[in-house]
MARVEXFI-755749 format. One record per residue: chain; residue in three letters; x, y, z of N, C-alpha, C in turn; residue number from 1. Coordinates in steps of 0.02 Angstrom, whole numbers, plus 32768, in hexadecimal, padded with zeros to 4 digits. Each point is the difference from the previous one (the first is absolute). Example, Ala and Ser with C-alpha at 12.3 -4.5 7.8 and 13.67 -1.06 7.14 Angstrom:
REM MARVEXFI-755749
> ch;aa;n_X;n_Y;n_Z;ca_X;ca_Y;ca_Z;c_X;c_Y;c_Z;i
> A;ALA;8294;7EE4;8186;7FD3;803B;8000;802D;803C;8000;1
> A;SER;7FEE;8035;7FDC;802A;803B;8003;7FD9;8037;8025;2
END
This chain:
REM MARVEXFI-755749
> ch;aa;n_X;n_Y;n_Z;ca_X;ca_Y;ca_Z;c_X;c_Y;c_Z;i
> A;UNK;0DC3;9CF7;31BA;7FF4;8039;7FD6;803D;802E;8007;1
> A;UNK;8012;8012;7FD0;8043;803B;8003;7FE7;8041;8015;2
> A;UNK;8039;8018;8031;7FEC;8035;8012;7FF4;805B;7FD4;3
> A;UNK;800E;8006;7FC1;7FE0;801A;7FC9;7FBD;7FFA;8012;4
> A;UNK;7FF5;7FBC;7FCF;7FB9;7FEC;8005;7FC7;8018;802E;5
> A;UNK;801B;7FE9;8048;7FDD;8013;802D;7FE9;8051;8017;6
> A;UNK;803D;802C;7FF1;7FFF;8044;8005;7FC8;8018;7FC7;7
> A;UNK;8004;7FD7;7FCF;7FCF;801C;7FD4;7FC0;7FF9;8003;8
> A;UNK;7FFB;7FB5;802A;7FAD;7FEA;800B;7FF2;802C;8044;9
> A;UNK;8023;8018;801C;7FE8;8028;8045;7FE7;8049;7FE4;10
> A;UNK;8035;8019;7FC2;8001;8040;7FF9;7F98;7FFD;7FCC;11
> A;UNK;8006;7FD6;7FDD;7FCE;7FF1;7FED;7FB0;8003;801F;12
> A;UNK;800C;7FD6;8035;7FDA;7FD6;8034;7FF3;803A;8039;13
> A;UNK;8021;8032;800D;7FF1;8020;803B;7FC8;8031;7FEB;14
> A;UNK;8001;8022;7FC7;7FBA;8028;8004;7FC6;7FE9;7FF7;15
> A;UNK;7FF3;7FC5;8011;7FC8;7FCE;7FFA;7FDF;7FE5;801D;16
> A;UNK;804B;7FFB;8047;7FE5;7FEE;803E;7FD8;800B;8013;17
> A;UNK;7FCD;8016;800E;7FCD;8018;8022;7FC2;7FEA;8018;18
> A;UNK;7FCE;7FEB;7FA4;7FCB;7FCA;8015;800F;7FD8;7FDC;19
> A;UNK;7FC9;7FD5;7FD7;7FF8;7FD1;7FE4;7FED;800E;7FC1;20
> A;UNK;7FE6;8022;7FEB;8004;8020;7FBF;8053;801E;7FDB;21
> A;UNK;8013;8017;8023;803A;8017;7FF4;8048;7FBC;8001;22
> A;UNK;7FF8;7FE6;8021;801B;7FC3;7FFE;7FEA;7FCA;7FC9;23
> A;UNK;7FC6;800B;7FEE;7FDC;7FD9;7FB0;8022;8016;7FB8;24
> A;UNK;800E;8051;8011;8031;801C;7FD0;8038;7FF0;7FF9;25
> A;UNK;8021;7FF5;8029;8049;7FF0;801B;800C;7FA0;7FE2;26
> A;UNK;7FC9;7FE1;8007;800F;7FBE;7FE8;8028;7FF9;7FB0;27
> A;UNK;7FCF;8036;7FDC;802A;7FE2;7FBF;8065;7FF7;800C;28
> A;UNK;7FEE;8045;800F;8055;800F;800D;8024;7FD3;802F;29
> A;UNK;7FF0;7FF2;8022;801D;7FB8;8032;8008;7FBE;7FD0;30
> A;UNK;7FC3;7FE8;7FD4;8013;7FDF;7FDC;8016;7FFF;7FB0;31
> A;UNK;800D;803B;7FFD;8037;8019;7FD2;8046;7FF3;8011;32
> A;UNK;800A;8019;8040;804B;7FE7;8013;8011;7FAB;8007;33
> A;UNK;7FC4;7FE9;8012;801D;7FBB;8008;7FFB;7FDD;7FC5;34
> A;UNK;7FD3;8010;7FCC;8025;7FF0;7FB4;804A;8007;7FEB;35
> A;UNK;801D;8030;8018;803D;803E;7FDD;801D;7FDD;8026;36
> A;UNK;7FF6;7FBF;805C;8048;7FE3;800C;7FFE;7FAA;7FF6;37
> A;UNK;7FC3;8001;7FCC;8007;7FA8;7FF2;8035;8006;7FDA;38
> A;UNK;8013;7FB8;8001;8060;7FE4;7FF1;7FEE;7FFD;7FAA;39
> A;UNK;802F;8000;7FEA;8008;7FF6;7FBC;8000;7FAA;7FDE;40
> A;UNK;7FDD;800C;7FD8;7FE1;7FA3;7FF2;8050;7FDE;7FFD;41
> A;UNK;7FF4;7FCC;7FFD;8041;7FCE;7FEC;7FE6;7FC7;7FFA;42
> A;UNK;802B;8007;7FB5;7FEC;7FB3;7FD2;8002;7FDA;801C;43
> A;UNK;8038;7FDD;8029;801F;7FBF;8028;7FC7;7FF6;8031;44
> A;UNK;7FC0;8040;8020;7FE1;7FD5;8027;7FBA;801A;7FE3;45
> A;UNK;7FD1;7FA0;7FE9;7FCB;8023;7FF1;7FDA;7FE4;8037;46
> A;UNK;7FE0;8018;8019;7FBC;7FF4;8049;7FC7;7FD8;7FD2;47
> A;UNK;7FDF;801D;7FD2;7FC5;7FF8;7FDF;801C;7FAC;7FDC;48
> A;UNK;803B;7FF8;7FE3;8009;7FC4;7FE6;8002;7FC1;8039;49
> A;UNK;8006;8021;802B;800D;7FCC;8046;7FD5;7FF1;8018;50
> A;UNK;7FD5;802B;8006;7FAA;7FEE;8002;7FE2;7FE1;7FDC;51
> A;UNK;801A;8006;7FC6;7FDA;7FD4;7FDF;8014;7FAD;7FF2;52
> A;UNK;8050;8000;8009;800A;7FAC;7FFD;7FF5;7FF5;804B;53
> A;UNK;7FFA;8019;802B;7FDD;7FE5;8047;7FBC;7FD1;7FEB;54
> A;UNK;7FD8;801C;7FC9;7FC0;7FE1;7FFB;801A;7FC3;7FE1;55
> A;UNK;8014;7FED;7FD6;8023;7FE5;7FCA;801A;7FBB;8006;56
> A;UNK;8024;8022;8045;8035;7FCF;8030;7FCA;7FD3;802F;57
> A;UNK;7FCB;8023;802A;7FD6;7FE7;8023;7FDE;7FBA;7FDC;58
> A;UNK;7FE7;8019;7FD2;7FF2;7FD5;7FD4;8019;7FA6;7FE2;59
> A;UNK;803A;8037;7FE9;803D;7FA7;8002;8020;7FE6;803A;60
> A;UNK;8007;8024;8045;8002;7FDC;8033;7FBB;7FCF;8018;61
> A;UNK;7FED;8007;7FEE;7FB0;7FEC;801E;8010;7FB7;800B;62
> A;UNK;8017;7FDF;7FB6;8006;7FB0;7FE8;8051;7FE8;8023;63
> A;UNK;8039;8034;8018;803A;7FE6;800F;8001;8000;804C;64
> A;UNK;7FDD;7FF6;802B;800B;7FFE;8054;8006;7FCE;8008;65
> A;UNK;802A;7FD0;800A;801F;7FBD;8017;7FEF;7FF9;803E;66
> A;UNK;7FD3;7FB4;8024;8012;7FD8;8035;803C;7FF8;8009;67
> A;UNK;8011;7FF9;804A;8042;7FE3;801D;800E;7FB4;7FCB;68
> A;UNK;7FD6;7FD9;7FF3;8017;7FCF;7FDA;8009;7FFB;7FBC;69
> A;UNK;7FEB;802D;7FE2;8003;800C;7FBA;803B;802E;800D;70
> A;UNK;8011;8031;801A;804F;8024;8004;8024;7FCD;800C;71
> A;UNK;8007;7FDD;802B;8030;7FC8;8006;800E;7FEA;7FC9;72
> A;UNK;7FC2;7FD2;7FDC;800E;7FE1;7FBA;802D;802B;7FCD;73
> A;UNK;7FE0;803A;7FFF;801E;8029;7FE0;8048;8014;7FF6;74
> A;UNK;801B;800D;804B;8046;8007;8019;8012;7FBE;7FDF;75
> A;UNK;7FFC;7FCC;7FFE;802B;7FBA;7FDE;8008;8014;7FAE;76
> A;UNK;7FD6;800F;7FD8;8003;8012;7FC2;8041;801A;7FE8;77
> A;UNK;8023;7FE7;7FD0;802C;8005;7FD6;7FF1;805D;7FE7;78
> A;UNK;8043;801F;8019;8001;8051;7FE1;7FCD;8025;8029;79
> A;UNK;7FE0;7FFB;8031;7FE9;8015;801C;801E;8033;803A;80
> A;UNK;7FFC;804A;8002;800F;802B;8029;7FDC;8002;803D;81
> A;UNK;801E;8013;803F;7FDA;8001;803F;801C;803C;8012;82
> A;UNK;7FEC;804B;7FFA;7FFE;8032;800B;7FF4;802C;8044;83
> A;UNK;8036;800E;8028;7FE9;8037;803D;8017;8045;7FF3;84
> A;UNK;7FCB;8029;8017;800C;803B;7FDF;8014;8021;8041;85
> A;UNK;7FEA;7FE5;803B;8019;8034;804C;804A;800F;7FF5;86
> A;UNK;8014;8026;8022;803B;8012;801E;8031;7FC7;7FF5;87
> A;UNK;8040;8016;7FF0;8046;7FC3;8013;7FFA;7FF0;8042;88
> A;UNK;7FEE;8022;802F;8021;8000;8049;7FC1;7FBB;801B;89
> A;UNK;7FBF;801E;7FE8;7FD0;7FD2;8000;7FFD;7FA9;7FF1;90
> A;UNK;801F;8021;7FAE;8011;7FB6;7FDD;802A;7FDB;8028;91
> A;UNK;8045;801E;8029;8023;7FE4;8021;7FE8;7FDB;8035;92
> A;UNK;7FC7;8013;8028;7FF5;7FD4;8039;7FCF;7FD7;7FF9;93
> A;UNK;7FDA;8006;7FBC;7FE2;7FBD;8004;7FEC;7FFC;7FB8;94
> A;UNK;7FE7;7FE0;7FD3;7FF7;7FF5;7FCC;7FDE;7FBD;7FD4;95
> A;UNK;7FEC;7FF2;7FD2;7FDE;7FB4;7FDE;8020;7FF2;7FE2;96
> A;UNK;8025;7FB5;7FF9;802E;8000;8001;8013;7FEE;7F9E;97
> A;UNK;803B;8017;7FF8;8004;8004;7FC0;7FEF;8051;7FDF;98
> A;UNK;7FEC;8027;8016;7FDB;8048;7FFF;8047;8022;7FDF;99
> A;UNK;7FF5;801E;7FD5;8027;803C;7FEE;7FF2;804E;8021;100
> A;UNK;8014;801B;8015;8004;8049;8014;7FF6;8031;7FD4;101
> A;UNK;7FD6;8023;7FF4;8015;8050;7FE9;7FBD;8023;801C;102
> A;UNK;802F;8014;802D;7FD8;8048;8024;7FC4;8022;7FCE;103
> A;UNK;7FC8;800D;8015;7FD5;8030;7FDE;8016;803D;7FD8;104
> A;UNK;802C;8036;8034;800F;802F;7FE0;8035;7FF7;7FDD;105
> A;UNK;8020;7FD6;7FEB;802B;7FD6;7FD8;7FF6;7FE9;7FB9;106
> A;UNK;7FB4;8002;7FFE;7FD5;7FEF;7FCD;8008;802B;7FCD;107
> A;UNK;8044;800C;7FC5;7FF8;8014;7FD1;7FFD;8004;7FB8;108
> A;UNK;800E;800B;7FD2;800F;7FF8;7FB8;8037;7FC8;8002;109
> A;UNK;8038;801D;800A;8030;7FC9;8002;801D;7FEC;801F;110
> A;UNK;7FDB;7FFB;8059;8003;7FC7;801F;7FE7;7FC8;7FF5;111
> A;UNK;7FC2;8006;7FE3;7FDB;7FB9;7FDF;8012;8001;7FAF;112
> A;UNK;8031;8006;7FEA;8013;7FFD;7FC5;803A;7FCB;8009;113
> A;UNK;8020;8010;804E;803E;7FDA;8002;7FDC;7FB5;8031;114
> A;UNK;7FD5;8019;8033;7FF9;7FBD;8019;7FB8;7FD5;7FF0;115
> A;UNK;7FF3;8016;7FD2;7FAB;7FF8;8002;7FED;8004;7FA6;116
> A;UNK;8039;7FDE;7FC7;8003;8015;7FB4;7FC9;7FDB;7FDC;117
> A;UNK;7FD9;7FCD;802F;7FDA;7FE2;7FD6;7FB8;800B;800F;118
> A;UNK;7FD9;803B;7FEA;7FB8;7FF9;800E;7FCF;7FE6;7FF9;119
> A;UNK;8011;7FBF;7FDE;7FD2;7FD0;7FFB;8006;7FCA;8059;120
> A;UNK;8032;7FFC;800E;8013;7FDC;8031;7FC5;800F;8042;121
> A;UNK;7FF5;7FAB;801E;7FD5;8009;802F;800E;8018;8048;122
> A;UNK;8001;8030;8021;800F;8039;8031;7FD8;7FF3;8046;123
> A;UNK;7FFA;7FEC;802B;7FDA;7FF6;803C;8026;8032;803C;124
> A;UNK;7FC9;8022;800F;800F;802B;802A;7FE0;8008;804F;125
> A;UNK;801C;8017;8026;7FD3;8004;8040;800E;8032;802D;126
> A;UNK;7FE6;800E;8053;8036;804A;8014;7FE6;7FFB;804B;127
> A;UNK;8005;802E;8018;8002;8001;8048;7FC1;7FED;801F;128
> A;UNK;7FB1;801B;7FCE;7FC2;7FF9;8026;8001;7FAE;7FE8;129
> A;UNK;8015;7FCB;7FE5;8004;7FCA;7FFB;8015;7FC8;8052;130
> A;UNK;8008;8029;8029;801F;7FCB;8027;7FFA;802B;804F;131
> A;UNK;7FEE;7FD9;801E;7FF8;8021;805F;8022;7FCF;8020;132
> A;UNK;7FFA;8021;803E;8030;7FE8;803C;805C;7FFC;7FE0;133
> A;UNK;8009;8027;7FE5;8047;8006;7FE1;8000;8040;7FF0;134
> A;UNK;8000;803E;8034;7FF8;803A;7FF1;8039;8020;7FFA;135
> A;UNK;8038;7FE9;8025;8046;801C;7FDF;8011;7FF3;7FB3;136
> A;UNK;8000;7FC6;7FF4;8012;8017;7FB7;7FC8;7FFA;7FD1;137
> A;UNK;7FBB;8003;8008;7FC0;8002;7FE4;7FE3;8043;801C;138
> A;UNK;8006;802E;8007;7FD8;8035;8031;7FD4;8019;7FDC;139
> A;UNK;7FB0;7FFF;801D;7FC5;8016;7FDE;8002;8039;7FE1;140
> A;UNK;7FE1;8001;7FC4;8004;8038;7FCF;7FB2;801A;8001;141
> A;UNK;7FDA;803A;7FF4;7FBD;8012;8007;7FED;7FD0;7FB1;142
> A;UNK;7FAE;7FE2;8003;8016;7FCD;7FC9;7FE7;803A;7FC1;143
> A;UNK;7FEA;802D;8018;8017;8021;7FA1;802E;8011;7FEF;144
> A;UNK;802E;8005;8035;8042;7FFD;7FE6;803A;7FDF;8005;145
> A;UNK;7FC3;7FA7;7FE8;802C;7FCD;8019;8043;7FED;7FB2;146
> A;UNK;802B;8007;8016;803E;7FF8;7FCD;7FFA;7FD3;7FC7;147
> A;UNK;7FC8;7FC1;7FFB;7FE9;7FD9;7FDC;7FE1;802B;7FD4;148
> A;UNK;7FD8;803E;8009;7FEE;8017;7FC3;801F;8039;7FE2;149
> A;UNK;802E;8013;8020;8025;8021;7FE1;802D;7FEB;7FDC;150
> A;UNK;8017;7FC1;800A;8044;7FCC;7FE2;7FD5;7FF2;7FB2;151
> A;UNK;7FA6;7FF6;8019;7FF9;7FEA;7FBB;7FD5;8034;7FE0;152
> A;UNK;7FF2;801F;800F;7FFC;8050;7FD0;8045;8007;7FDE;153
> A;UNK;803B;8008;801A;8045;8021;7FE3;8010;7FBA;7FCE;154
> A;UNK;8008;7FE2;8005;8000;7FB2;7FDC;7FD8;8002;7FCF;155
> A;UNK;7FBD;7FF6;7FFF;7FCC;8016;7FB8;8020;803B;7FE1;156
> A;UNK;800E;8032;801D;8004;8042;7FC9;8037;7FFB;7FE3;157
> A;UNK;803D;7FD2;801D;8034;7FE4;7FE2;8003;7FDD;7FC3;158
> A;UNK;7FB3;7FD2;7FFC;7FFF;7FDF;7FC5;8002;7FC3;8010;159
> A;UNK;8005;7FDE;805A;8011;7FBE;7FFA;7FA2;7FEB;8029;160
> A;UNK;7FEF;7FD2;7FD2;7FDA;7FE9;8012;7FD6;7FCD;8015;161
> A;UNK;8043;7FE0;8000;8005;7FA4;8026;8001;7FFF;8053;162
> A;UNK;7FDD;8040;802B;8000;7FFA;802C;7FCF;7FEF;802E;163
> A;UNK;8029;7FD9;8040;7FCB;7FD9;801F;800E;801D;805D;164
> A;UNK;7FD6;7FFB;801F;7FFD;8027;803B;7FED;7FB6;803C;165
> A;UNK;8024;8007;8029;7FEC;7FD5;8053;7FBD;8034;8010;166
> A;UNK;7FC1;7FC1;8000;7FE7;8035;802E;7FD2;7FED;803D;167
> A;UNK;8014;7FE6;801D;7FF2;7FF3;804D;8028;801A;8037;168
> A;UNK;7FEF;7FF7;802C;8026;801E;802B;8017;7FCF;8041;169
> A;UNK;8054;7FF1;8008;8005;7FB3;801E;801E;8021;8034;170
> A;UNK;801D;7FCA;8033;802D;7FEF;8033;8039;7FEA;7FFA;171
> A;UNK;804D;8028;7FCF;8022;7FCE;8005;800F;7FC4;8037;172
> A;UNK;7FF6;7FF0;802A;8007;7FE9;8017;7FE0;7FAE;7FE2;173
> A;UNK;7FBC;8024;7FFE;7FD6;7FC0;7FF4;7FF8;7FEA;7FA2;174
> A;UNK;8015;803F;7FF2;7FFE;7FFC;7FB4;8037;7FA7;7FEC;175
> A;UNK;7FDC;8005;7FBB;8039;7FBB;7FE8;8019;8023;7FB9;176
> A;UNK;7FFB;803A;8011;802D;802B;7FCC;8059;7FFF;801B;177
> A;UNK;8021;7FE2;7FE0;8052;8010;8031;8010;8047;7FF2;178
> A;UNK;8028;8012;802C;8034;8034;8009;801D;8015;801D;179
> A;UNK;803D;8023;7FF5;8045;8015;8002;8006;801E;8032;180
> A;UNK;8016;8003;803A;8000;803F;8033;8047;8000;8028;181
> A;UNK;7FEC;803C;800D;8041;8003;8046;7FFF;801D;802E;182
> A;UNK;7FAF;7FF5;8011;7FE9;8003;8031;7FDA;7FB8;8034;183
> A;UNK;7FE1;7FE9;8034;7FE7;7FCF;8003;7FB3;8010;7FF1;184
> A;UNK;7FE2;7FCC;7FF6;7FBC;8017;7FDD;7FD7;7FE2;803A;185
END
């Protein structure tokens, strides 16, 4: 709160102090000010539209959660993308192999304009809550805010909707998924 602000809700607020009645009076005006310091809308972010392809998205994920063996199959497919959205530093120490990189917050207009031009193209994706005992370069994410649904929330609202999701949760080690590392697994 700016210190204005505050001088004004005190100067306000102090003859009121007293009981609880008087403090009942005092509410409008308290939440008068905190109207007068909500932020000014902006087009670029709508909340309410995001909420609503969350439902949207839930929906058409429902039918794309891939077995370890059906991703596999998949990964062989002609034009087929294998998408990590973690971190470079991440991608660097371990990865599936064949996987393209682009960071989550990377995820923009025309970053996927330049690496990502065909939205019909089939997209398989996966992320950190996908895989244990490989916590350095897999490190658990809380799962609502496991990177798999955020990769494919931002992906749908993009327009691409050939996407397909890993969704089990393996061992590289024991997995017969290959990949890339430079680390030992």
């Amino acid at each position: 709160m700016k210190p204005l602000a505050i001088a004004v809700l005190f100067a306000v607020l102090i003859p009121f102090a007293g009981n609880s009645a008087d403090r009942k009076k005092a509410e409008p005006l308290v939440q008068q000010q905190q109207q007068q310091q909500v932020a000014a809308p902006n087009p670029n972010i709508d909340m309410d539209a995001y909420v609503k392809s969350v439902k949207d998205v839930a929906e058409h994920r429902k039918t794309r959660r891939l077995t370890e063996d059906d991703f596999i199959a998949m990964c062989k497919e002609d034009g087929v993308i294998i998408l990590d959205a973690r971190s470079k530093d991440m991608f660097k120490l371990m990865h599936v192999k064949g996987a393209i990189n682009m960071s989550f917050p990377d995820i923009t207009i025309e970053s996927l304009k330049k690496s990502l031009p065909d939205k019909e193209a089939k997209i398989l994706i996966y992320c950190n809550n996908n895989f244990l005992n490989a916590e350095r370069a897999f490190p658990s994410k809380a799962p609502i805010a496991s990177l798999n649904i955020s990769t494919y929330i931002a992906l749908y609202n993009y327009g691409y909707r050939n996407v397909y999701e890993l969704g089990p949760r393996l061992d590289p080690k024991k997995s017969k998924i290959e990949f890339t590392t430079a680390i030992a697994k």
